[in-house]
C-alpha positions in Angstrom: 18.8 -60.3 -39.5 22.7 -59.8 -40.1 24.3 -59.5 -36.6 21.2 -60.1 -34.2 21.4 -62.1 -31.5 19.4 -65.3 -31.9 16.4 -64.9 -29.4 15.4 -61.3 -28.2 14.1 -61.0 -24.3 10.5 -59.9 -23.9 9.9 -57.6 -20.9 6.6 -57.9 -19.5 4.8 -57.5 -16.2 1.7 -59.2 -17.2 0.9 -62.1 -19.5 -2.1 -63.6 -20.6 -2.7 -66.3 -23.6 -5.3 -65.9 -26.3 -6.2 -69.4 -28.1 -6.8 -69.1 -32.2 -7.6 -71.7 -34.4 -5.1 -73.7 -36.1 -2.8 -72.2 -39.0 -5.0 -72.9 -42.0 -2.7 -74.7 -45.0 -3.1 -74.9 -48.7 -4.0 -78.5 -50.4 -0.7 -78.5 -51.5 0.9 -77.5 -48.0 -1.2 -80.7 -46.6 0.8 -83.1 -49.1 3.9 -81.9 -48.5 3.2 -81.7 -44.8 2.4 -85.3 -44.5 5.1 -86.7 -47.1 8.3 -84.4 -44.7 6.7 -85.9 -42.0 7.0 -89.7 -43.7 10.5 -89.0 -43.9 10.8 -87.5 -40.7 10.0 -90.5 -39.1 11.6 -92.9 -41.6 14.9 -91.2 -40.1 14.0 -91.0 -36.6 11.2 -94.1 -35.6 11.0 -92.7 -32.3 9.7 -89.6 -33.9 5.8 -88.8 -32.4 3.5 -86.3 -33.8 1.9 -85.3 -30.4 0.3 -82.0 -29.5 2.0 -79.0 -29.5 1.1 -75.0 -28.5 2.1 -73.4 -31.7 2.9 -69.8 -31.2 1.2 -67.0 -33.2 2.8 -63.8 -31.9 2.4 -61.4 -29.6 0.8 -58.2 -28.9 0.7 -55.0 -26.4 -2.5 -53.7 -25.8 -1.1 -51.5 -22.8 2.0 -50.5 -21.1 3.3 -53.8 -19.3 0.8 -56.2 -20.5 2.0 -59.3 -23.4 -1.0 -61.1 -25.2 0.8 -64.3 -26.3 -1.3 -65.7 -29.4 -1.2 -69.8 -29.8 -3.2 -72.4 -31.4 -3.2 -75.9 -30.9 -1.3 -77.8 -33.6 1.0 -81.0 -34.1 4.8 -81.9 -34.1 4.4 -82.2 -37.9 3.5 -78.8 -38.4 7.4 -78.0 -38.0 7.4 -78.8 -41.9 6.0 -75.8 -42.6 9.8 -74.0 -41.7 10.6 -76.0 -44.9 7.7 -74.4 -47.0 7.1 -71.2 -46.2 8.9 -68.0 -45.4 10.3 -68.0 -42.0 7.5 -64.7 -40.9 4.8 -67.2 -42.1 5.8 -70.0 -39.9 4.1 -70.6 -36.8 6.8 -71.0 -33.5 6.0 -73.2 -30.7 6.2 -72.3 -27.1 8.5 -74.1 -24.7 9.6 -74.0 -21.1 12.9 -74.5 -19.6 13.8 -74.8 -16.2 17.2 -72.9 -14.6 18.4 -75.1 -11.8 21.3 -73.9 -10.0 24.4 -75.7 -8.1 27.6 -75.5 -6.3 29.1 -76.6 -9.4 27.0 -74.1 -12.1 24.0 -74.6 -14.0 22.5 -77.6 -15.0 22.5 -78.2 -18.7 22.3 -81.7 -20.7 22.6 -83.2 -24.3 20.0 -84.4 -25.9 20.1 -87.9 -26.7 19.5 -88.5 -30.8 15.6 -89.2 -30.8 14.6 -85.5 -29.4 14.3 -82.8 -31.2 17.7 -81.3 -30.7 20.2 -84.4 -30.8 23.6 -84.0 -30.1 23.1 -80.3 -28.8 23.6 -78.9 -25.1 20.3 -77.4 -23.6 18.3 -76.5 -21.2 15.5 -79.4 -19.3 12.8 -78.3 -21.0 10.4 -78.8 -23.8 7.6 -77.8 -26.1 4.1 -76.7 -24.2 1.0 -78.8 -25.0 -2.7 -77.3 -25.3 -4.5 -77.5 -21.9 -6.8 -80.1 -21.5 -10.3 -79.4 -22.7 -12.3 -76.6 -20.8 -9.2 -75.3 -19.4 -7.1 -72.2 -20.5 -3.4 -71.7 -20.6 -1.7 -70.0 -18.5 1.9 -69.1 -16.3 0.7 -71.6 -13.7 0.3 -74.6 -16.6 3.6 -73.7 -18.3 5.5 -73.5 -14.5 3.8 -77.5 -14.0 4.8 -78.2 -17.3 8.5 -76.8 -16.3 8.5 -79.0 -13.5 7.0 -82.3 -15.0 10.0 -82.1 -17.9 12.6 -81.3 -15.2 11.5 -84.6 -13.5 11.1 -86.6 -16.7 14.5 -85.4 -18.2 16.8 -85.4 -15.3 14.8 -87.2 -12.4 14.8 -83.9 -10.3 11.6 -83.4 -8.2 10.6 -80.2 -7.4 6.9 -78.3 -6.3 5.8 -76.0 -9.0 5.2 -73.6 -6.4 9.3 -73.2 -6.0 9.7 -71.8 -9.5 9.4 -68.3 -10.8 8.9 -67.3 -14.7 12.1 -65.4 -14.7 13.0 -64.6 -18.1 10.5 -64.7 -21.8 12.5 -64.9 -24.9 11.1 -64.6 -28.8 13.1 -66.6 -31.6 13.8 -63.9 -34.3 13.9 -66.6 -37.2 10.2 -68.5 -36.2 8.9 -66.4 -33.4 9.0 -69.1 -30.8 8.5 -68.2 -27.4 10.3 -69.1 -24.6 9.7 -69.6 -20.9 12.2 -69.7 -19.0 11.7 -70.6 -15.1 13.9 -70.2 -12.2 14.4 -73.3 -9.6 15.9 -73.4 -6.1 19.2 -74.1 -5.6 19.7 -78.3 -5.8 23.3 -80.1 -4.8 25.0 -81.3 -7.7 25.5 -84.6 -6.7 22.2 -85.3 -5.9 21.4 -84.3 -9.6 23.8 -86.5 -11.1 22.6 -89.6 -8.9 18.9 -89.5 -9.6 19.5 -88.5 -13.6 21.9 -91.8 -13.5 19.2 -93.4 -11.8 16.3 -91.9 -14.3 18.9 -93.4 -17.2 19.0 -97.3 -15.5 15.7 -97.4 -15.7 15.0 -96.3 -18.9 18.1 -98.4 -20.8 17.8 -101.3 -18.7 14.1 -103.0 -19.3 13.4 -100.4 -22.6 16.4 -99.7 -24.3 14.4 -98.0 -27.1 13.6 -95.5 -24.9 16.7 -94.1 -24.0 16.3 -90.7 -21.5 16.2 -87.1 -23.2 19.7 -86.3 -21.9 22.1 -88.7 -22.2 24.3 -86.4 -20.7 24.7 -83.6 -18.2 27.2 -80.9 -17.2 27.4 -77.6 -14.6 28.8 -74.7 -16.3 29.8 -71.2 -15.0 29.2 -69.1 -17.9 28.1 -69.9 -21.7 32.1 -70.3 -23.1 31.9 -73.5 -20.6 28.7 -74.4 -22.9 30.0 -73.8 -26.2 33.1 -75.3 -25.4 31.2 -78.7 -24.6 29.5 -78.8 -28.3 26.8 -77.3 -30.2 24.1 -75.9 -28.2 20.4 -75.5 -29.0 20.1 -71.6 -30.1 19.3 -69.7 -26.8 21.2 -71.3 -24.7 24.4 -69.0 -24.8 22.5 -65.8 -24.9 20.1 -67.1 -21.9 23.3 -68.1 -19.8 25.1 -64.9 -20.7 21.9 -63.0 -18.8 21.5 -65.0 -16.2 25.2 -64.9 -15.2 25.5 -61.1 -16.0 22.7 -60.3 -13.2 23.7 -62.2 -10.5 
């Protein structure tokens, strides 16, 4: 693992999703689940053990095609990084969405009850299961995209406008992300509805405070790293991005 990069890109032409059953866990792996997730919540009230796509791996069963393996799972199921051997911990998937401005990309802090407080990221966030009957797919992680984008910054775009345009694999957990392209949007506009997004959510329900407390428009990842600590992708996702324009 000495001197890799933190994420690896996945090239791929063509991807579909295969659903598993849930990672099975030892009696003992139940307890311990349960009792991290007591304290995980003890520190952070605002802490919810909602639905998550946990990912499995991948596979290549021909030349340009990427099986992504997933199985529906929990927010508590993260305990298991503190339990088992990073190879036998399931990832999750997540999208993020690459909106683009005079001014540079649009990044923001996380405020401290998500799951990356403090840090600089992406809008974005962990993929739920479909609803029942329905299979996941590009076009459900693209709305998902979107629907974060709007609840994290108050940006509103179709989910037709975005384009999967770059799939990245965590080389600690094997998390997968999805990272989606978005048409160009004026700074200023951005800045105005995600200070209107944060009245409305501080004002009548200051418990609920927005996901980003903060945003910024940076040029190139130095600009990132220079604001703080950044979720782990984030440089190595800027520094393609920027190198292929």
């Amino acid at each position: 693992m000495t001197g890799l990069l933190p994420v690896e890109f996945l090239d791929t032409a063509g991807i579909t999703f295969a659903a598993h059953p849930p990672p099975a866990l030892t009696p003992r792996e139940r307890v311990e689940v349960d009792r991290l997730w007591q304290e995980t919540r003890a520190g952070n009230p605002a802490a919810f053990d909602g639905p998550i796509a946990a990912a499995l791996g991948v596979d290549r069963p021909r030349a340009g095609e990427l099986v992504v393996r997933w199985a529906p799972a929990t927010y508590r199921m993260r305990a298991l990084r503190r339990l088992r051997p990073p190879g036998r911990v399931p990832g999750s998937l997540y999208v993020t969405a690459l909106v683009p401005t005079e001014g540079g990309i649009l990044i923001g802090r996380g405020s401290p009850g998500t799951a990356h407080p403090g840090c600089w990221t992406l809008p974005g966030g962990t993929v739920e299961p479909p609803p029942p009957g329905e299979d996941l797919d590009i076009a459900g992680l693209r709305r998902h995209a979107v629907r974060e984008l709007l609840e994290e910054t108050g940006t509103r775009l179709p989910a037709g406008e975005l384009r999967l345009w770059a799939l990245t694999r965590s080389r600690r957990f094997g998390s997968l992300g999805f990272h989606f392209a978005c048409p160009a949007a004026a700074e200023a506009l951005v800045r105005r509805r995600h200070a209107t997004l944060a009245g409305t959510r501080t004002a009548p329900a200051p418990e609920t405070p927005p996901e980003l407390d903060a945003l910024a428009f940076v040029t190139s990842p130095d600009e990132a790293t220079d604001l703080g600590p950044t979720t782990d992708y984030l440089p190595q996702l800027l520094g393609r991005y920027f190198d292929s324009r």
